[in-house]
C-alpha positions in Angstrom: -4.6 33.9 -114.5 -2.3 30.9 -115.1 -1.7 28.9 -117.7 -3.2 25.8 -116.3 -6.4 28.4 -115.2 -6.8 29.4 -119.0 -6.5 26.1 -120.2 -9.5 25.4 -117.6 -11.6 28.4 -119.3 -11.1 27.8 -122.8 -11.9 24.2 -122.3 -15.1 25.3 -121.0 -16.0 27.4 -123.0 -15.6 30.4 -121.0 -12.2 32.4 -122.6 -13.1 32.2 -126.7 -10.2 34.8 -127.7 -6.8 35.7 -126.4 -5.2 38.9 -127.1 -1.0 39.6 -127.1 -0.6 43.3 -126.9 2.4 45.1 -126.4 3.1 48.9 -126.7 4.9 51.4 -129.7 6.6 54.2 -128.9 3.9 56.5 -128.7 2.5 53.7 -125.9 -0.6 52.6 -128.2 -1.3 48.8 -127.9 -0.4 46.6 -130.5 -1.1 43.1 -131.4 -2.8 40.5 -132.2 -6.1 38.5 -131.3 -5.5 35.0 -131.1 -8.0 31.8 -131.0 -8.2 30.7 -127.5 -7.3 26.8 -128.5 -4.7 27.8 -131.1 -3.2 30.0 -128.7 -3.3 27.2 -126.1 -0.9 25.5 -128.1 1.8 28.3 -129.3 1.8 29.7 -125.6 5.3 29.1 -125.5 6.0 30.1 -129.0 4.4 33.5 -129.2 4.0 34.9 -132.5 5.7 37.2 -135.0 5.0 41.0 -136.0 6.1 43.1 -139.0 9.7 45.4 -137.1 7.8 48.6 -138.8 5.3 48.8 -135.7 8.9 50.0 -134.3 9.1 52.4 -136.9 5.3 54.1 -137.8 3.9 57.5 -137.1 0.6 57.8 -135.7 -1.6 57.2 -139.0 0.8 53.7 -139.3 2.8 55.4 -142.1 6.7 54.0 -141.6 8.5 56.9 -141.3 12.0 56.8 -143.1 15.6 57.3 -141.7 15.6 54.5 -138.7 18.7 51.9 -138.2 16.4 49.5 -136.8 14.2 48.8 -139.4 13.6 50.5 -142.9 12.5 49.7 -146.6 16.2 48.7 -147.4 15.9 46.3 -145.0 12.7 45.1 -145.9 10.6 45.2 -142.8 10.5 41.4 -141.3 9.3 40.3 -138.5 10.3 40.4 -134.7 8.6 37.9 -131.9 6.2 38.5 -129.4 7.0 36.6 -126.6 4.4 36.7 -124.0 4.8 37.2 -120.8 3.1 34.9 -118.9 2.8 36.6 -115.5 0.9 39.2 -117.5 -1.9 36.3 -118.3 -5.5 38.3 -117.2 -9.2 37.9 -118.0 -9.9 41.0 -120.1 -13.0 41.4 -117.9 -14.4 44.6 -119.5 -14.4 42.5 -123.1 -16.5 38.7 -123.1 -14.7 35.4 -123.4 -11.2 36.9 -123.5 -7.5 37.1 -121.9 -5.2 39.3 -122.3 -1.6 38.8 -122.3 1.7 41.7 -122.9 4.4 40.7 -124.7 8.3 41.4 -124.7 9.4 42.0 -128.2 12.4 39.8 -129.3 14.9 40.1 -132.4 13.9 37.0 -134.9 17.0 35.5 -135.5 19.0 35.6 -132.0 15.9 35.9 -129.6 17.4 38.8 -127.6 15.0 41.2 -126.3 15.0 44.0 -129.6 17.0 47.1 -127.5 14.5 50.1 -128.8 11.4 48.8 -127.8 9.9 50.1 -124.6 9.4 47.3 -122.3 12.9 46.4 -123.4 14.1 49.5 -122.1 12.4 49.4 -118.9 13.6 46.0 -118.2 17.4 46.5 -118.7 16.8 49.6 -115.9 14.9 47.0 -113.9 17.9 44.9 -113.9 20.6 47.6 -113.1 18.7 48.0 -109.9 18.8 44.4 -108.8 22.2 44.2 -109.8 22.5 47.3 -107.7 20.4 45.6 -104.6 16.9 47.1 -105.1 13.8 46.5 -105.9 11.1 49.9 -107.2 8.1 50.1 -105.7 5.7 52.4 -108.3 2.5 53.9 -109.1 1.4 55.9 -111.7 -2.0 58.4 -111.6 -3.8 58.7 -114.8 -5.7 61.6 -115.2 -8.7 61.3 -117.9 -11.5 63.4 -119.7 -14.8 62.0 -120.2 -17.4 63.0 -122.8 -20.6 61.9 -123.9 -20.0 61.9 -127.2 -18.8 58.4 -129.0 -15.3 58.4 -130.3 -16.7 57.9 -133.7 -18.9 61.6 -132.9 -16.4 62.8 -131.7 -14.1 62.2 -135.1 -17.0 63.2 -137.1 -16.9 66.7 -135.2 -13.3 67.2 -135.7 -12.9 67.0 -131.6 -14.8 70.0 -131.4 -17.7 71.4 -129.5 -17.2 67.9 -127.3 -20.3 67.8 -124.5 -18.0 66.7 -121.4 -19.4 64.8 -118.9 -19.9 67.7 -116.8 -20.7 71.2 -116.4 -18.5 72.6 -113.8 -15.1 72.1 -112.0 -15.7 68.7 -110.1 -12.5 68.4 -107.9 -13.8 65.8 -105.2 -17.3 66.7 -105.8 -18.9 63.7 -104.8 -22.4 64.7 -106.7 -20.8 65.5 -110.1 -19.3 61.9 -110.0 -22.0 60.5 -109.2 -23.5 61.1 -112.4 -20.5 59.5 -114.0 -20.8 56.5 -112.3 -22.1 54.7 -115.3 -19.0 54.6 -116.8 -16.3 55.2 -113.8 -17.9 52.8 -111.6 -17.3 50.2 -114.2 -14.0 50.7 -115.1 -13.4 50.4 -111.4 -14.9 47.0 -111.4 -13.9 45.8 -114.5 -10.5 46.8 -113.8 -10.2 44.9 -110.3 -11.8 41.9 -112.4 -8.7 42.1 -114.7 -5.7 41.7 -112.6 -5.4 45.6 -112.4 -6.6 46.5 -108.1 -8.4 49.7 -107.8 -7.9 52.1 -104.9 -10.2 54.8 -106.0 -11.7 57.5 -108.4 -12.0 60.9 -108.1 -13.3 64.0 -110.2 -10.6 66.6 -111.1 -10.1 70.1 -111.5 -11.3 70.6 -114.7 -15.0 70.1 -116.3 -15.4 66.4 -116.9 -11.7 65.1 -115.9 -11.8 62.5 -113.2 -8.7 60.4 -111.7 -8.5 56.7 -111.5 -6.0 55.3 -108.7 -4.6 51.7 -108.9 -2.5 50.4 -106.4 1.4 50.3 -106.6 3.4 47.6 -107.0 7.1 46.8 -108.5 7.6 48.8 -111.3 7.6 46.7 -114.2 4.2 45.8 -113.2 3.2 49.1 -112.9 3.9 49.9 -116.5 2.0 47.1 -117.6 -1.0 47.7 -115.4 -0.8 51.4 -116.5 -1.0 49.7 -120.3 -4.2 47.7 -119.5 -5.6 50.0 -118.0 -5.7 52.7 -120.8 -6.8 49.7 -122.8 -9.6 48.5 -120.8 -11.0 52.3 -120.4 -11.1 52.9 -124.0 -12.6 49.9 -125.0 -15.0 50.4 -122.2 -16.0 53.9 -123.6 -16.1 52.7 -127.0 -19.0 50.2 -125.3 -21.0 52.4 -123.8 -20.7 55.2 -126.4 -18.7 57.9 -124.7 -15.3 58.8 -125.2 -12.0 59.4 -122.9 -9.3 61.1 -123.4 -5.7 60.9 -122.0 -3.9 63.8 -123.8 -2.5 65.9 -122.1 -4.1 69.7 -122.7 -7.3 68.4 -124.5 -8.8 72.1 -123.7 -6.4 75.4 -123.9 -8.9 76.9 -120.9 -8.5 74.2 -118.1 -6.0 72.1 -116.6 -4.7 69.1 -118.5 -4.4 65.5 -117.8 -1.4 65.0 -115.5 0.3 61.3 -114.7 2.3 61.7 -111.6 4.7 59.1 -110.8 5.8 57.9 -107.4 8.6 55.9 -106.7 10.3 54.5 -103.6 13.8 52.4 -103.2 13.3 48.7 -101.1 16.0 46.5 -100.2 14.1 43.4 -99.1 11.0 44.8 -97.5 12.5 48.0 -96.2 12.2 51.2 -97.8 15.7 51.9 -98.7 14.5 55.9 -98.8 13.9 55.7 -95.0 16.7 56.6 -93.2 18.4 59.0 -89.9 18.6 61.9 -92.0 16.6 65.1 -91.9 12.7 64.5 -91.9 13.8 60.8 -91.6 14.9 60.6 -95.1 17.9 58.3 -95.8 21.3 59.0 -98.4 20.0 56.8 -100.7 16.7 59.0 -100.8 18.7 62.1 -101.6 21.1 61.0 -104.2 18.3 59.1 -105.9 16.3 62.4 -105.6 19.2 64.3 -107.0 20.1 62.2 -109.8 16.3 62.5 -110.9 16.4 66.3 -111.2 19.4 66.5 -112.2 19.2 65.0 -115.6 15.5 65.5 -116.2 15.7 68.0 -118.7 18.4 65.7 -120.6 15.5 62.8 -120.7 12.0 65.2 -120.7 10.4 63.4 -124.0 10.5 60.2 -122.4 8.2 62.5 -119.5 6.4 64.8 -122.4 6.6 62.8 -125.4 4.2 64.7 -127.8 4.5 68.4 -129.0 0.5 69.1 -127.0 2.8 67.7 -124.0 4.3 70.9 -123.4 1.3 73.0 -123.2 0.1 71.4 -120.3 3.2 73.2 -118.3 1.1 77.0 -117.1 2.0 78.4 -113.7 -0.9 78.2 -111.5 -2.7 75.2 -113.4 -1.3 72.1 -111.0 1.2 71.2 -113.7 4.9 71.8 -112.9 6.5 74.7 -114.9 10.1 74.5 -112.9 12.6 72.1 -111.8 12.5 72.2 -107.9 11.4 69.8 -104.9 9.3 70.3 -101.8 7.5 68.5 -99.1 4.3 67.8 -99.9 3.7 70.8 -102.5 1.5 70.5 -105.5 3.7 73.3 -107.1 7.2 71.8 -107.4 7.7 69.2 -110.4 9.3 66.7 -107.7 6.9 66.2 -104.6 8.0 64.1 -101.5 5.1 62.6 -99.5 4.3 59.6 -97.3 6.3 58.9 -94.1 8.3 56.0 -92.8 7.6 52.6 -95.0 5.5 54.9 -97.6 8.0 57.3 -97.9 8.3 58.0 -101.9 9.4 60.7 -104.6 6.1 61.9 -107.1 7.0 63.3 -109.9 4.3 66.0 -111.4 6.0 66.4 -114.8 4.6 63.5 -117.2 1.3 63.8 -118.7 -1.6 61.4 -119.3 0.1 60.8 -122.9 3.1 59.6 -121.4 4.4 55.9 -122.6 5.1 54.4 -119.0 7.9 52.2 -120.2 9.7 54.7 -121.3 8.5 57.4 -118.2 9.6 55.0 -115.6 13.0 54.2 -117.4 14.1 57.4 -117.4 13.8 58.0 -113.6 15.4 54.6 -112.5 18.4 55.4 -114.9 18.8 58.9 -113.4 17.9 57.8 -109.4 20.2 54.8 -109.8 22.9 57.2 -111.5 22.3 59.7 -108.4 23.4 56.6 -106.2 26.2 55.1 -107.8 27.8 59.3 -108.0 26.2 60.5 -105.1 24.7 63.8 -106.9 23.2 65.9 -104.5 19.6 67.2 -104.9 19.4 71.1 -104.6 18.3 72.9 -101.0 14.3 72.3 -100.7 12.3 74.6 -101.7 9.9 76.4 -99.2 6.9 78.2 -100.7 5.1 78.8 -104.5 7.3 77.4 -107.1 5.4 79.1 -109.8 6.4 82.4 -108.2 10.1 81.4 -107.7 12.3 83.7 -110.5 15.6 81.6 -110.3 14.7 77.8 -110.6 15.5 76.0 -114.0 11.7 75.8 -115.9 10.9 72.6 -118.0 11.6 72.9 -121.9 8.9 75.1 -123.4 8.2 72.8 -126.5 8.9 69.1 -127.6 11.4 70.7 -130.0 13.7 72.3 -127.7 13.0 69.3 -125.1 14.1 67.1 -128.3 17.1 69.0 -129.0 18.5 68.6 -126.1 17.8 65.0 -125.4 20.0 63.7 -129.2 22.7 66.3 -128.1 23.2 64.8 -124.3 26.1 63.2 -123.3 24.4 62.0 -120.5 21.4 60.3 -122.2 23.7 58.2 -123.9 25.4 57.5 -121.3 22.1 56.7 -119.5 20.1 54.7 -122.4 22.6 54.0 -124.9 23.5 55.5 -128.2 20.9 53.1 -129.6 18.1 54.2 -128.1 19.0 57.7 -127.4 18.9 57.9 -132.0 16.3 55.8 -132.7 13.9 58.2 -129.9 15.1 60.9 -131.0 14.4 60.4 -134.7 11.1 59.1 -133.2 10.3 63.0 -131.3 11.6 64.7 -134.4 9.1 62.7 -136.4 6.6 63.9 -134.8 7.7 67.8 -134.6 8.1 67.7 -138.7 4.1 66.3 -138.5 3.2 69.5 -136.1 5.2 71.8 -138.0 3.6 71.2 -141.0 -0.4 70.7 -139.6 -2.3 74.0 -140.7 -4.3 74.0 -137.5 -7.4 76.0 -136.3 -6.1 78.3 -134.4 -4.3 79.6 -137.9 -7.8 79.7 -139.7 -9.3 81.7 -136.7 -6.7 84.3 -136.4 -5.5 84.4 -140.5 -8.6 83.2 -142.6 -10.2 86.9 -142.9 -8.3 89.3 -141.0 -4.6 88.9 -142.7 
């Protein structure tokens, strides 16, 4: 939708309200619901925002001991600028566009450095500067239940009746019967600007897999965004709930959110090349600089402590650092052949901020290019069996720990945003480590 197309809709009548969104760093979307005329008439303006949304844990509480914003400093505002080419009917809401935002400084308009789209962008820019563009995708994988989200609260998330009752993987009878709600997220999702390849159900009870189609990867991010949006308002509509966490249920699989990326220069896949398997220099380095400072940058792929318990051997999640041709058990998975020849990434979960997912691996690709770092030999066979690969961090701690102490994070993202994250992941550690959860009550209440 353009400008001149909403102007046509709100002056008949047909766009009421206009939403700015943009994301926090857990990737939740903020913002604001705007008048259609008012909006109309501040389009180029945008609109302001209190800096703490920069700065909140995940009940909104601002949590203290950040540069960028703090009580000392008062909390102002920062701008939403919005960014126009994001302009979409919000087709799964009535009378309403939706529009993302980049989040600028008030006073000198630059783009504020720690926010997530920010980030993303700058990495956007090293590879043009560099000569590329990024093709991208991401695959969200969701749960669906039958109870609201507001049951669902009431119940403590427990005893949930999934929209299900066995292991569904492909089974086109099971999502059938989901089809009520699927079926229009698939629709409602093409009608907003966000194309739709196909669904699936997954290998757990209830979890299905909604494909959209790639594209460059700023755009993917944002459609990623939308997306997540659209599907929970839908839900909330129809009186079901969806979840993207990653390891919702300790007994089955978790959500995964696989990212594939491919290198262009013009319209030819820079990946492609007279190398083994047809497979280019660029390809490797890239490839190599990806695994090789993954561990240095995993929050920004497993950004939440119930991340990390996605990561079993034998569940489809990645629990080592290897690659392989088309294998489902190596965290870095090559498919596709000639022009669709791309690098998927297993590692991220469905609770991953894309922003800051897809950030991470242009930093460390376009690093494996400008130093040439070599990937290791391919792996050949089960990963989860292999004794001598380099596994992912075991907790959101550890993963943490490693990420403020890394020479080559800062180097990557900046001293900037290298602290204010990792205050961010240690923020929410301190939350976990002090939660007195179920499992405590099942195994201490009587027996200790």
């Amino acid at each position: 939708m353009t400008p001149d197309e909403l102007q046509v809709s709100v002056a008949d009548g047909t766009i009421h309200t206009v939403v700015m969104g943009f994301t926090d760093h857990y990737g939740r979307t903020m913002g604001k619901r705007f008048d259609a005329e008012f909006f109309c008439e501040v389009i180029e303006d945008g609109t302001h925002a209190c800096d703490y949304l920069l700065t909140v844990d995940m009940e909104m509480e601002p949590v203290e001991g950040y540069d960028y914003a703090n009580w000392a400093g008062g909390y102002g505002d920062f701008h939403l600028v919005p960014d126009l080419d994001t302009l979409r009917r919000a087709a799964w809401t009535e009378g309403t566009a939706f529009v993302l935002c980049d989040i600028h400084q008030g006073d000198d308009h630059q783009l504020v450095e720690v926010a997530p789209r920010s980030i993303l962008r700058r990495q956007v820019d090293a590879a043009a500067q560099a000569g590329f563009t990024i093709a991208a995708a991401s695959e969200l994988e969701f749960f669906l239940y039958r109870d609201s989200y507001q049951e669902a609260h009431t119940k403590g998330y427990r005893d949930l009746q999934a929209a299900g009752w066995y292991v569904e993987d492909y089974h086109l009878l099971q999502g059938a019967r989901v089809e009520d709600y699927v079926g229009a997220a698939r629709r409602v999702l093409t009608a907003s600007g966000v194309p739709v390849e196909n669904s699936k159900g997954e290998a757990a009870i209830g979890q299905h897999e909604l494909n959209i189609r790639y594209t460059d990867v700023l755009t993917m991010a944002d459609r990623h965004v939308v997306m997540k949006q659209a599907m929970k308002e839908l839900a909330d509509q129809q009186g079901v709930s969806v979840t993207f966490m990653a390891k919702p249920d300790a007994d089955q699989p978790g959500n995964s959110c696989h990212l594939h990326l491919s290198l262009w220069q013009g319209d030819t896949n820079a990946f492609v090349g007279d190398g083994p398997d047809g497979r280019s220099d660029l390809f490797r380095w890239f490839l190599g600089g990806w695994m090789r400072h993954c561990a240095d940058l995993m929050p920004c792929y497993a950004p939440t402590v119930n991340s990390y318990k996605r990561y079993q051997d034998a569940s489809w999640a990645p629990t080592r650092i290897a690659w392989s041709t088309d294998n489902r058990t190596a965290g870095f998975r090559i498919v596709g052949t000639g022009s669709g020849l791309r690098i998927e990434n297993r590692i991220p979960g469905g609770d991953v901020n894309p922003y800051l997912a897809f950030a991470a691996a242009l930093a460390s690709g376009l690093d494996g290019i400008a130093n040439q770092i070599e990937p290791p030999d391919e792996f050949k066979g089960d990963v989860y069996a292999a004794t001598d690969l380099p596994t992912v961090p075991h907790s959101l701690e550890a993963a943490n720990t490693q990420f403020g102490a890394s020479s080559e994070a800062r180097r990557l993202l900046g001293d900037v945003v290298v602290d204010h994250y990792h205050h961010f992941f240690a923020s929410e550690v301190a939350a976990h480590q002090k939660a007195v959860t179920d499992w405590e009550h099942r195994r201490y209440f009587e027996r200790i």
